[in-house]
C-alpha positions as CSV (number, residue, x, y, z in Angstrom):
1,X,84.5,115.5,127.7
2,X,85.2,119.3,128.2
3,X,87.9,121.0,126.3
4,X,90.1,123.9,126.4
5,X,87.3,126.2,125.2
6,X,84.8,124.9,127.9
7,X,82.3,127.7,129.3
8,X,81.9,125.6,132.8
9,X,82.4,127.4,135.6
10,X,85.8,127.5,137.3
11,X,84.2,125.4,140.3
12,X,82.7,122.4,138.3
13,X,84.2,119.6,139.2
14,X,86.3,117.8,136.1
15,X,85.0,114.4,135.1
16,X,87.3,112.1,134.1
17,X,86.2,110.4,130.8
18,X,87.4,107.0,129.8
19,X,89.6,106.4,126.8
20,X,88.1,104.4,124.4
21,X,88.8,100.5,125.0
22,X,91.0,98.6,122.6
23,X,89.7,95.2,123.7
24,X,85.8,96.1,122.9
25,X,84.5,93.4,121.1
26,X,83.7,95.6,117.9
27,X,86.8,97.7,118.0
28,X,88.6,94.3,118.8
29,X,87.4,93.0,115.8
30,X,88.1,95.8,113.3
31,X,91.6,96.1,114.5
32,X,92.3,92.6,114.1
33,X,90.8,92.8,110.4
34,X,92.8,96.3,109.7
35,X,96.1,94.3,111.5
36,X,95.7,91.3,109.0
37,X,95.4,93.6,105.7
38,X,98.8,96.0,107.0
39,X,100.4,92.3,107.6
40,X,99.4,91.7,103.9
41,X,100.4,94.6,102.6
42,X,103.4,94.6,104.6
43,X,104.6,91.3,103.1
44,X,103.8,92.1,100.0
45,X,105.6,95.3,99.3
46,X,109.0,94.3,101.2
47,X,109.3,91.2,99.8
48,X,108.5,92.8,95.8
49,X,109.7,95.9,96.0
50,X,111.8,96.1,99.4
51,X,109.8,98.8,101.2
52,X,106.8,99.0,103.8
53,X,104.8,101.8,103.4
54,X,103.1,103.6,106.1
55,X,99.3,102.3,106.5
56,X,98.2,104.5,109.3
57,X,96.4,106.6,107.2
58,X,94.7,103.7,105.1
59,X,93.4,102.6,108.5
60,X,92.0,105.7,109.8
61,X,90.1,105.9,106.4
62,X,88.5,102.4,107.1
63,X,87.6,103.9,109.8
64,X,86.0,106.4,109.5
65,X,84.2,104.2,106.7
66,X,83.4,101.9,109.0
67,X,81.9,104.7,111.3
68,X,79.4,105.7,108.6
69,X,77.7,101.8,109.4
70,X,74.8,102.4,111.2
71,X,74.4,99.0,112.8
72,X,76.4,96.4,115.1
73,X,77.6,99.5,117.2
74,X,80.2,100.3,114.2
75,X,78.9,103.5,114.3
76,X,81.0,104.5,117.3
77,X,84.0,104.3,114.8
78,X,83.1,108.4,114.2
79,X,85.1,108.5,117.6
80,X,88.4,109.5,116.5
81,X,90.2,108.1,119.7
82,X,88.7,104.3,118.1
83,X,90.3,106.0,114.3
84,X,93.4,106.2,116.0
85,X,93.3,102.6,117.5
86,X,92.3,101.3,114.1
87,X,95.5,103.2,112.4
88,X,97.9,101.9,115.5
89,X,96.3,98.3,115.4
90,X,97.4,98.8,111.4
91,X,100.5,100.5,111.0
92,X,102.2,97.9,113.8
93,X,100.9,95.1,112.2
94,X,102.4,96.3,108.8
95,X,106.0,97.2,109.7
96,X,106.1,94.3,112.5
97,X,105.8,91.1,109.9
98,X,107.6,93.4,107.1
99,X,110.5,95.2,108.9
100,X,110.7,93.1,112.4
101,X,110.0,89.6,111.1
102,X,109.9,88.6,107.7
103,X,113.7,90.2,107.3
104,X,115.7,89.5,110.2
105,X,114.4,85.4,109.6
106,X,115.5,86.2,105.8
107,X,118.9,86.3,106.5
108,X,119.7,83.0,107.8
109,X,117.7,81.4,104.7
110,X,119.7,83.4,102.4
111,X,123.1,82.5,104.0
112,X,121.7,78.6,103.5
113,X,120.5,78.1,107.3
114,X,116.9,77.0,107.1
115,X,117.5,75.2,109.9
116,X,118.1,78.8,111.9
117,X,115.1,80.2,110.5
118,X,112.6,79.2,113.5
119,X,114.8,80.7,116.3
120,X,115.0,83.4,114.9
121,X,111.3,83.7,114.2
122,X,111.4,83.4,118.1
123,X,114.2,86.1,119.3
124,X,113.0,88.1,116.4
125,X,109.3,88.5,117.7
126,X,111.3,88.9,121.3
127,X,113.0,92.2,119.8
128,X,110.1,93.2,118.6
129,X,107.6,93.3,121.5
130,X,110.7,94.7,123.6
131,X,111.1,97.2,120.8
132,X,107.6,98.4,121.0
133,X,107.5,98.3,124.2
134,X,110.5,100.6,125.4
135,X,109.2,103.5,122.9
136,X,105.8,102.9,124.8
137,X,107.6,103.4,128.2
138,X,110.0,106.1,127.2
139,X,107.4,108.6,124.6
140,X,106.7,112.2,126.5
141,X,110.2,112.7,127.8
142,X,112.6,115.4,127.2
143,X,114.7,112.6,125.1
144,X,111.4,111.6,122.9
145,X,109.5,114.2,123.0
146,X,105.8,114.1,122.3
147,X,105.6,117.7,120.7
148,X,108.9,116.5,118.1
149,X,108.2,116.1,114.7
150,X,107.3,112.5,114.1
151,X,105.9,113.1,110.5
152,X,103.7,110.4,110.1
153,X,102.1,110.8,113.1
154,X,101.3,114.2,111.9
155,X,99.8,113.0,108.9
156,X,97.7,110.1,110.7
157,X,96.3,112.5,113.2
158,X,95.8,115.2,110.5
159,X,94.0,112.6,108.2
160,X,91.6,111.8,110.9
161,X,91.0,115.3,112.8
162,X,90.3,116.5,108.7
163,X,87.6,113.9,108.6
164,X,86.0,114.5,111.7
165,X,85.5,118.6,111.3
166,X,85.6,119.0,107.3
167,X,85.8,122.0,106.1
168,X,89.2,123.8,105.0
169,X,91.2,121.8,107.0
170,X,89.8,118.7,105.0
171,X,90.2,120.4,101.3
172,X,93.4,121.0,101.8
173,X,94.4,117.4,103.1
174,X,92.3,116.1,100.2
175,X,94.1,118.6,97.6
176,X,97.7,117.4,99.5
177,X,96.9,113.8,98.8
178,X,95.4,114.3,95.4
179,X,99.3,116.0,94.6
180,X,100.8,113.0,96.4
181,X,99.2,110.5,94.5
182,X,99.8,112.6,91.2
183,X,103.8,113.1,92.2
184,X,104.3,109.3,92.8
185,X,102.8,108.0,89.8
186,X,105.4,110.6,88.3
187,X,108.1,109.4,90.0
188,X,108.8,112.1,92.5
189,X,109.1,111.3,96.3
190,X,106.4,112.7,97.7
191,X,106.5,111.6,101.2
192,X,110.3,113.5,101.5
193,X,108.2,116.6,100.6
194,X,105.4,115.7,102.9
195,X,107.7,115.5,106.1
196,X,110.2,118.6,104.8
197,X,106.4,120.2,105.7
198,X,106.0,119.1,109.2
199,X,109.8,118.6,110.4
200,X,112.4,120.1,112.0
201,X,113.4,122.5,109.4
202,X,117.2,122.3,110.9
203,X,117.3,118.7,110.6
204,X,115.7,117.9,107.4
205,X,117.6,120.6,105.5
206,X,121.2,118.8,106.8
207,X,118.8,115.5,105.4
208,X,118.1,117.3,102.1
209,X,122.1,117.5,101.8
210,X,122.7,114.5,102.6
211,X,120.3,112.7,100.2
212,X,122.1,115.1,97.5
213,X,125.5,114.3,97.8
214,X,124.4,110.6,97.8
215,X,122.8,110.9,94.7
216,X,125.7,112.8,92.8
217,X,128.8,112.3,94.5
218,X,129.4,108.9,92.1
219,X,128.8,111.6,88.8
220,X,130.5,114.6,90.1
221,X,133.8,113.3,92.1
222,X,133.8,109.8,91.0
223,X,133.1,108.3,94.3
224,X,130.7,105.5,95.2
225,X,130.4,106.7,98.8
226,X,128.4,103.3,100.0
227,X,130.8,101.1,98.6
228,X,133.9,103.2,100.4
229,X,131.6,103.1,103.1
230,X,131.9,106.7,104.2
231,X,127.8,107.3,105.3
232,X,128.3,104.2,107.3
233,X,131.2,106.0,109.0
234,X,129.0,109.1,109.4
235,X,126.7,107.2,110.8
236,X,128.8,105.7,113.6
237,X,130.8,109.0,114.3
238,X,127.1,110.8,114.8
239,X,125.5,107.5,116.5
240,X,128.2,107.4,119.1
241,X,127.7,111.2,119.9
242,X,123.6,110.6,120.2
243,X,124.8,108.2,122.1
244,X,126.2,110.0,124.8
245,X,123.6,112.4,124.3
246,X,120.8,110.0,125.0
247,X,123.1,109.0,128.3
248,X,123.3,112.3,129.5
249,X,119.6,113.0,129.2
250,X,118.8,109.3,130.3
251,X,120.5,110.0,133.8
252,X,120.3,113.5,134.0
253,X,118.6,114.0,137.4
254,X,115.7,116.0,136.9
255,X,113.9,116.2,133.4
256,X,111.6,119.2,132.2
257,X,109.0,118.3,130.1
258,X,109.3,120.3,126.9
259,X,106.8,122.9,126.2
260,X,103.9,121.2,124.6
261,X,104.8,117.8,126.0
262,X,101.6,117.8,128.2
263,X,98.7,120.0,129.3
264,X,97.2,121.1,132.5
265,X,94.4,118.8,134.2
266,X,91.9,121.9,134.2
267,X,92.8,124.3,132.0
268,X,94.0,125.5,128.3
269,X,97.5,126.7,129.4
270,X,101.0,124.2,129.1
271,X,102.2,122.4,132.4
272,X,105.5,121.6,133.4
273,X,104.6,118.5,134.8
274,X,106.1,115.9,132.8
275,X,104.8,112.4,131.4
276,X,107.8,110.5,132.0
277,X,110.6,112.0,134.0
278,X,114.3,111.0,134.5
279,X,113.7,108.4,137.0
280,X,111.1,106.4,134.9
281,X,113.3,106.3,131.4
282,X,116.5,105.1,133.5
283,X,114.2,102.3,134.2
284,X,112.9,102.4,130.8
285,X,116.1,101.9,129.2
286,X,117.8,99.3,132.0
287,X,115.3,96.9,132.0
288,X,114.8,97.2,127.8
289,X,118.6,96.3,128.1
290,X,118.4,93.3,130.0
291,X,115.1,92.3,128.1
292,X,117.3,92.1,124.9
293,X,120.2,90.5,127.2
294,X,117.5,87.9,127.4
295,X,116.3,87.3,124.5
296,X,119.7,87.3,123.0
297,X,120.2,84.0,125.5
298,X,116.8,82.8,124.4
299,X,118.7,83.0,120.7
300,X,122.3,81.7,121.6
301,X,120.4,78.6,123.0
302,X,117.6,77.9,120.5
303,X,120.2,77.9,117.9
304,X,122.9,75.7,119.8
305,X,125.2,78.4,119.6
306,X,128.0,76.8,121.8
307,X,128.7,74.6,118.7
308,X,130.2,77.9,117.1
309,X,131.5,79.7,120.6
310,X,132.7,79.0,123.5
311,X,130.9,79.6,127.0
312,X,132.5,83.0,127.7
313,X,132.2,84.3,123.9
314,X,128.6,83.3,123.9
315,X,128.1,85.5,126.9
316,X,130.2,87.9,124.9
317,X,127.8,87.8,121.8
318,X,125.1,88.4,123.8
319,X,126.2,91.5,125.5
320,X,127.1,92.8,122.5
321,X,123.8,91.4,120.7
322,X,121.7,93.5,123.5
323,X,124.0,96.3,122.8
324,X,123.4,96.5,118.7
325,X,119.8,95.7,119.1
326,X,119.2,98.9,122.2
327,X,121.5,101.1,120.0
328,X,120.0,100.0,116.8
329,X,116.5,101.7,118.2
330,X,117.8,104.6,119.4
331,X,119.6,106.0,116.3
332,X,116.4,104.5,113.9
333,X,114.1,106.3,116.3
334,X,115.6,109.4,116.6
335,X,116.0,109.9,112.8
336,X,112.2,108.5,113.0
337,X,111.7,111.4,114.7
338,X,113.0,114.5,112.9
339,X,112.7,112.9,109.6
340,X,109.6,110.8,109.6
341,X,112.3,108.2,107.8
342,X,114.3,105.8,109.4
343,X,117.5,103.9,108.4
344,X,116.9,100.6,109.5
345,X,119.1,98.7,106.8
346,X,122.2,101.2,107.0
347,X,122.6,101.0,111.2
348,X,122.0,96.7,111.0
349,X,124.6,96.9,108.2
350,X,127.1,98.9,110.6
351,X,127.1,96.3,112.9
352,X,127.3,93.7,110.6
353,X,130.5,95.4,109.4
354,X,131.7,95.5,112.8
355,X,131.3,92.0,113.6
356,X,133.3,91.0,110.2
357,X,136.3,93.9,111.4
358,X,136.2,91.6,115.0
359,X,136.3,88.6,112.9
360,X,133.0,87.7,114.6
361,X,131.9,83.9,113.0
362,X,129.6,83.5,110.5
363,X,126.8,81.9,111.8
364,X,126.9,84.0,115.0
365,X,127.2,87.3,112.7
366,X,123.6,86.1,110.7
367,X,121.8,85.5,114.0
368,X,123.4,88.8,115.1
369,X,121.9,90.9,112.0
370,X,118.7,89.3,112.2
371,X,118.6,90.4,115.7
372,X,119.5,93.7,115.2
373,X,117.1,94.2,112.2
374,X,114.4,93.1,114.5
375,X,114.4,96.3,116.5
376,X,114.0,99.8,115.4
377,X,111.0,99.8,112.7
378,X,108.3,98.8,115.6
379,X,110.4,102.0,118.1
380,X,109.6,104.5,115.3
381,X,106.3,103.0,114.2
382,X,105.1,103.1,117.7
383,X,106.3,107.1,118.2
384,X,104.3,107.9,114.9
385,X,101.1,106.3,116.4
386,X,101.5,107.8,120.0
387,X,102.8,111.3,118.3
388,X,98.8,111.1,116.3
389,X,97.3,109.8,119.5
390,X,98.6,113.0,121.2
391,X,97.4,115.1,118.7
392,X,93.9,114.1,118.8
393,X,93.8,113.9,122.5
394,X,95.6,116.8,123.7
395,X,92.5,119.1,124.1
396,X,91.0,116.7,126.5
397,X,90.3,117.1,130.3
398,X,91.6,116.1,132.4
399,X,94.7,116.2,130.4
400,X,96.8,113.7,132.0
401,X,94.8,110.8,133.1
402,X,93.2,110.7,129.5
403,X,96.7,110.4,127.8
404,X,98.0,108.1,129.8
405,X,95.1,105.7,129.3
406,X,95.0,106.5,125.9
407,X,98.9,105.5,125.6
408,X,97.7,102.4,127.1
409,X,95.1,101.7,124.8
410,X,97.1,101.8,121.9
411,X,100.0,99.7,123.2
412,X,97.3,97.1,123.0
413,X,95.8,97.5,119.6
414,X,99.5,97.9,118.7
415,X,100.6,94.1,120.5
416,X,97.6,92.8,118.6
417,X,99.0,93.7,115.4
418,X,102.5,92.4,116.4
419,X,100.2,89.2,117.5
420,X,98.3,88.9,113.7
421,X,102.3,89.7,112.2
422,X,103.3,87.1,114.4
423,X,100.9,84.7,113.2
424,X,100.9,85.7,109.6
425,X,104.7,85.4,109.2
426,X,104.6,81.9,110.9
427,X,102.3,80.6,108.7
428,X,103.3,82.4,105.1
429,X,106.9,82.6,105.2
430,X,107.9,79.0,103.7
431,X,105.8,80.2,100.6
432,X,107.3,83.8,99.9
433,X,110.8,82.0,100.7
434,X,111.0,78.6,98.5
435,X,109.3,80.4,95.6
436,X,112.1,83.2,95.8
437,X,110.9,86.3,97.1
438,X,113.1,87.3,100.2
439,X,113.7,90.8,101.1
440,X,116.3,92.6,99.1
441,X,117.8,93.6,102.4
442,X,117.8,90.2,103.9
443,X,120.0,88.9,100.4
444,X,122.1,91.8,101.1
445,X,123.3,91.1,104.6
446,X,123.8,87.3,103.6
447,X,126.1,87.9,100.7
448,X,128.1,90.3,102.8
449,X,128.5,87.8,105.5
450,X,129.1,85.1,102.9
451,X,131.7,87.3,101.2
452,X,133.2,89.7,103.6
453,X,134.5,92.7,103.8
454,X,138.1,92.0,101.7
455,X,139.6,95.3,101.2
456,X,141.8,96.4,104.4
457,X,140.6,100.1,103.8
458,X,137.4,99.8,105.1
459,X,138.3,100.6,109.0
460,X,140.2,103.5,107.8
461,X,137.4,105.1,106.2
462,X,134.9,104.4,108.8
463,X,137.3,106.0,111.4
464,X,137.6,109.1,109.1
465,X,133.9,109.5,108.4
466,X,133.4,109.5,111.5
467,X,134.9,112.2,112.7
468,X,132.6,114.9,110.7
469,X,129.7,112.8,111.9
470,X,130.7,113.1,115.5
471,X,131.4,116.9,114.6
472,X,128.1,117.7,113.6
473,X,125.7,115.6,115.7
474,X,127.3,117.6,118.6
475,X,127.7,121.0,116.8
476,X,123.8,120.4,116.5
477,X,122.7,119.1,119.9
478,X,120.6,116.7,120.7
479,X,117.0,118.5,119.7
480,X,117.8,118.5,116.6
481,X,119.9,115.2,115.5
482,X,122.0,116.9,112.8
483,X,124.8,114.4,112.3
484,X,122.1,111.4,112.2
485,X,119.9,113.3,109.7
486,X,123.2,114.2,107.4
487,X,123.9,110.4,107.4
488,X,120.7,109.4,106.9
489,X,120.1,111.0,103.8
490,X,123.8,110.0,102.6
491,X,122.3,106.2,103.2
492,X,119.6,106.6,101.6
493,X,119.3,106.6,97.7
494,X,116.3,107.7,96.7
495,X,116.3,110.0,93.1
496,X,115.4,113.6,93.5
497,X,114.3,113.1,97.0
498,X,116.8,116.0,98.2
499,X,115.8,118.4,95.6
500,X,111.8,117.4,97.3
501,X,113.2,118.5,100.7
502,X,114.8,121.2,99.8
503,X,111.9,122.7,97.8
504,X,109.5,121.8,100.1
505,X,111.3,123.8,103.2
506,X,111.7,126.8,101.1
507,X,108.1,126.7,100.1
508,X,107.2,125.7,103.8
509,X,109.6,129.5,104.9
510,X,107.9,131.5,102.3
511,X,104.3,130.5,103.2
512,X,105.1,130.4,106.7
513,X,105.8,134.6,106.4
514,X,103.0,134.9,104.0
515,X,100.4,133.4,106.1
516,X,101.8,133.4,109.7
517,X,100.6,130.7,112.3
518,X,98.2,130.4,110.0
519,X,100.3,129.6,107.3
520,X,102.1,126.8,108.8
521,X,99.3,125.1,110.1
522,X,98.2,124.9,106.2
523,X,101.3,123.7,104.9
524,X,101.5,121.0,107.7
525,X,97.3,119.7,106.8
526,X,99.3,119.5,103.3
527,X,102.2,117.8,104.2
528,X,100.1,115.2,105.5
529,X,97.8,115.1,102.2
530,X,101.4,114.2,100.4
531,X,102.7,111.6,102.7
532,X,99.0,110.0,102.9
533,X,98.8,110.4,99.1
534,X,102.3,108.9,98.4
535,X,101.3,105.8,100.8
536,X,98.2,105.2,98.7
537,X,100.5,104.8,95.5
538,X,102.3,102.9,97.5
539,X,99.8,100.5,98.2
540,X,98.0,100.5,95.0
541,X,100.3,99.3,93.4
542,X,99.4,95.5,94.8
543,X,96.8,96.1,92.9
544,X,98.7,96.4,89.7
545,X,100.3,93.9,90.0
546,X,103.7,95.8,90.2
């Protein structure tokens, strides 16, 4: 393949080289082997200690392992377009039967509804392949960006580029991940330092806060802000804002790409033309709406919903269900995308909130969270992996055509880790669920249902949260997410993880006007070393048994 530094001469004609295929029979099978252990891992982790770490990087470092065999053709695994199959086929798999599947069929068990649990297997692996889908169809425009942060992209592509060349580049990844492990088995949140190197510094700073005030507004002013439920109004004042953000750019009539988004088909130099223009992600987001309109009805009808609604308030439901499940994507994605961290449990818990104020049934409210939950994790998970896929291939030429089939690719080692999740959670969930071990989340959104909301202040302080949300999501626009960052951070509660942001970006500014463009590029190989270190930990510790 020529590249930007090519010495051909101007006249050569460009051959177009092929992506590498995801259904080769070698590269099929080593996905399918990498998709089973994220699925294990996955299952594992969310249902001990309620998270799902990212495995992209594990994946690339199979491998490239695997690429050091010299027989049965694994040797083409040195290719680090096949690295980056491996780490899609992976990561997908992972956060599709821990996020996407396991959870959202969770919650009807915990509420008591076993019998609920199968249909919602079924529109819960609907959301998903919609979910992954629409972040397939919609990645490269101005709304999501291919040149945006998406952190663990960053660090997959890093990981992989680092083990193809060597050199500096690779000693400083290996000294980042070396300091990620070391930080986690202190307790220290690596991976919020590792994407404070990579993100928007705007955006992760007004994240930084927000994980601070969460962590001592309860010693310092007395306040329990989740249980007054004020980042969950934050959340929905900055969320409708994005909202209307994401509208205007969705039907805006022309859309540039941003610089970076693509290359020229010949040379080094950026191109205007963009992947996906305004046209294409009206369709994108039209059609995802009326897939989840679908499979909402696919839900209602599995689960004999009329027995709980009437005819008109079942068509109702699943208006509204398409609604929470589109919207629940968007916001996860976009704070995916700046933050390299996603609040999957805070948005599905604003809904569920909303459906209690409405006075929504019970059992329509449990097959409305699982729903919801179902989308979002595979949205982000699948920008990460296209964000590294970009990486790796954006010297390549021609440009275009090789992205675009390179896109392709990966939606297909991706869908064969949501078909191994698929498969894994249908056939392991009775044992993780009658010995005990359900999600945290999942027991979370049952008991809420089960108990409700009770105290008559809760609208009032979800209407006045929201208006700084609102506030500062459009004081910020919509490149850099501010309001969705701010309540991100206040949703999440993770100790010390704002003081690790904060740090980091100062140290990121400082070395940045020591070094220059050289300076960040180091900081961001380092980054990457801390979030691949801090998801070894995380991984490691199946091992001890913690």
């Amino acid at each position: 393949m020529s590249t930007a530094g090519s010495t051909e001469p101007a006249s050569a004609p460009v051959v177009a080289e092929r992506h590498p295929r995801a259904l080769e029979p070698a590269t099929l099978v080593i996905t399918a082997l990498l998709a089973i252990l994220g699925g294990v891992i996955g299952l594992h982790l969310v249902t001990t200690l309620g998270i799902s770490p990212n495995t992209s990087v594990i994946g690339a470092l199979v491998a490239m392992l695997v690429g050091r065999i010299g027989f049965a053709g694994l040797s083409r695994f040195r290719d680090t377009h096949r690295q980056n199959l491996a780490q899609t086929s992976i990561s997908a798999a992972t956060f599709a039967a821990a996020n996407s599947l396991l959870t959202p069929i969770a919650v009807p068990f915990a509420f008591g509804r076993t019998d609920l649990v199968w249909p919602m297997l079924l529109g819960a692996a609907i959301g998903l392949i919609i979910d992954g889908w629409i972040l397939y169809r919609a990645f490269g425009s101005s709304f999501l960006p291919a040149d945006a942060a998406w952190p663990p992209g960053v660090a997959a592509a890093e990981t992989i580029k680092a083990g193809d060349r060597g050199g500096r580049q690779a000693l400083i990844l290996i000294i980042g991940t070396v300091v990620g492990v070391g930080g986690s088995l202190a307790g220290m949140s690596m991976s919020a330092a590792g994407v404070a190197f990579i993100g928007n510094i705007a955006a992760l700073a007004l994240f930084g806060v927000g994980l601070l005030i969460n962590q001592y507004a309860p010693g310092l002013l007395h306040l329990d802000l989740t249980e007054l439920y004020i980042p969950h109004g934050v959340m929905i004042g900055a969320g409708l804002v994005a909202l209307i953000q994401a509208a205007m750019a969705i039907f805006r009539r022309s859309v540039a790409a941003p610089a970076g988004n693509t290359l020229s088909d010949a040379g080094p130099g950026p191109s205007l033309q963009p992947t996906v223009d305004a046209k294409q992600l009206r369709r994108t987001f039209g059609t995802g709406y009326l897939l989840y309109l679908g499979g909402a009805l696919v839900l209602a009808t599995t689960t004999a919903l009329w027995s709980h609604l009437s005819v008109p308030a079942i068509i109702g439901w699943a208006l509204f269900a398409a609604f929470a499940a589109i919207v629940h994507e968007l916001i996860v994605g976009l704070a995916a995308m700046h933050a390299g961290w996603f609040p999957a449990f805070a948005v599905t818990l604003i809904f569920l909130v909303v459906g209690l104020l409405v006075g929504m049934p019970a059992v329509p409210l449990v097959l409305l969270v699982g729903y919801c939950a179902a989308t979002g994790p595979a949205f982000a998970d699948m920008g990460y992996d296209l964000k590294a896929g970009w990486i790796l291939r954006r010297t390549s030429r021609p440009y275009l055509a090789y992205e675009i089939d390179g896109r392709r690719q990966q939606l297909i080692s991706a869908m064969i880790g949501f078909g191994v999740a698929i498969g894994m959670v249908l056939v392991l969930w009775r044992g993780y669920f009658h010995s005990g071990q359900l999600p945290p989340v999942s027991q979370v959104y049952a008991d809420t249902i089960r108990s409700g909301l009770g105290r008559p202040d809760v609208l009032r302080n979800l209407l006045l949260a929201a208006v700084p949300g609102a506030v500062i999501q459009l004081v910020g626009g919509p490149k850099r997410q501010l309001g969705i960052l701010l309540a991100t951070g206040l949703l999440i509660s993770t100790p010390n993880a704002g003081w690790m942001v904060l740090a980091a970006l100062v140290i990121r500014l400082v070395w940045g006007r020591i070094r220059g463009a050289d300076g960040e590029k180091e900081i961001s190989v380092f980054g990457a070393g801390l979030i691949a270190g801090d998801s070894l930990f995380s991984i490691g510790r199946i091992f001890g048994g913690k």
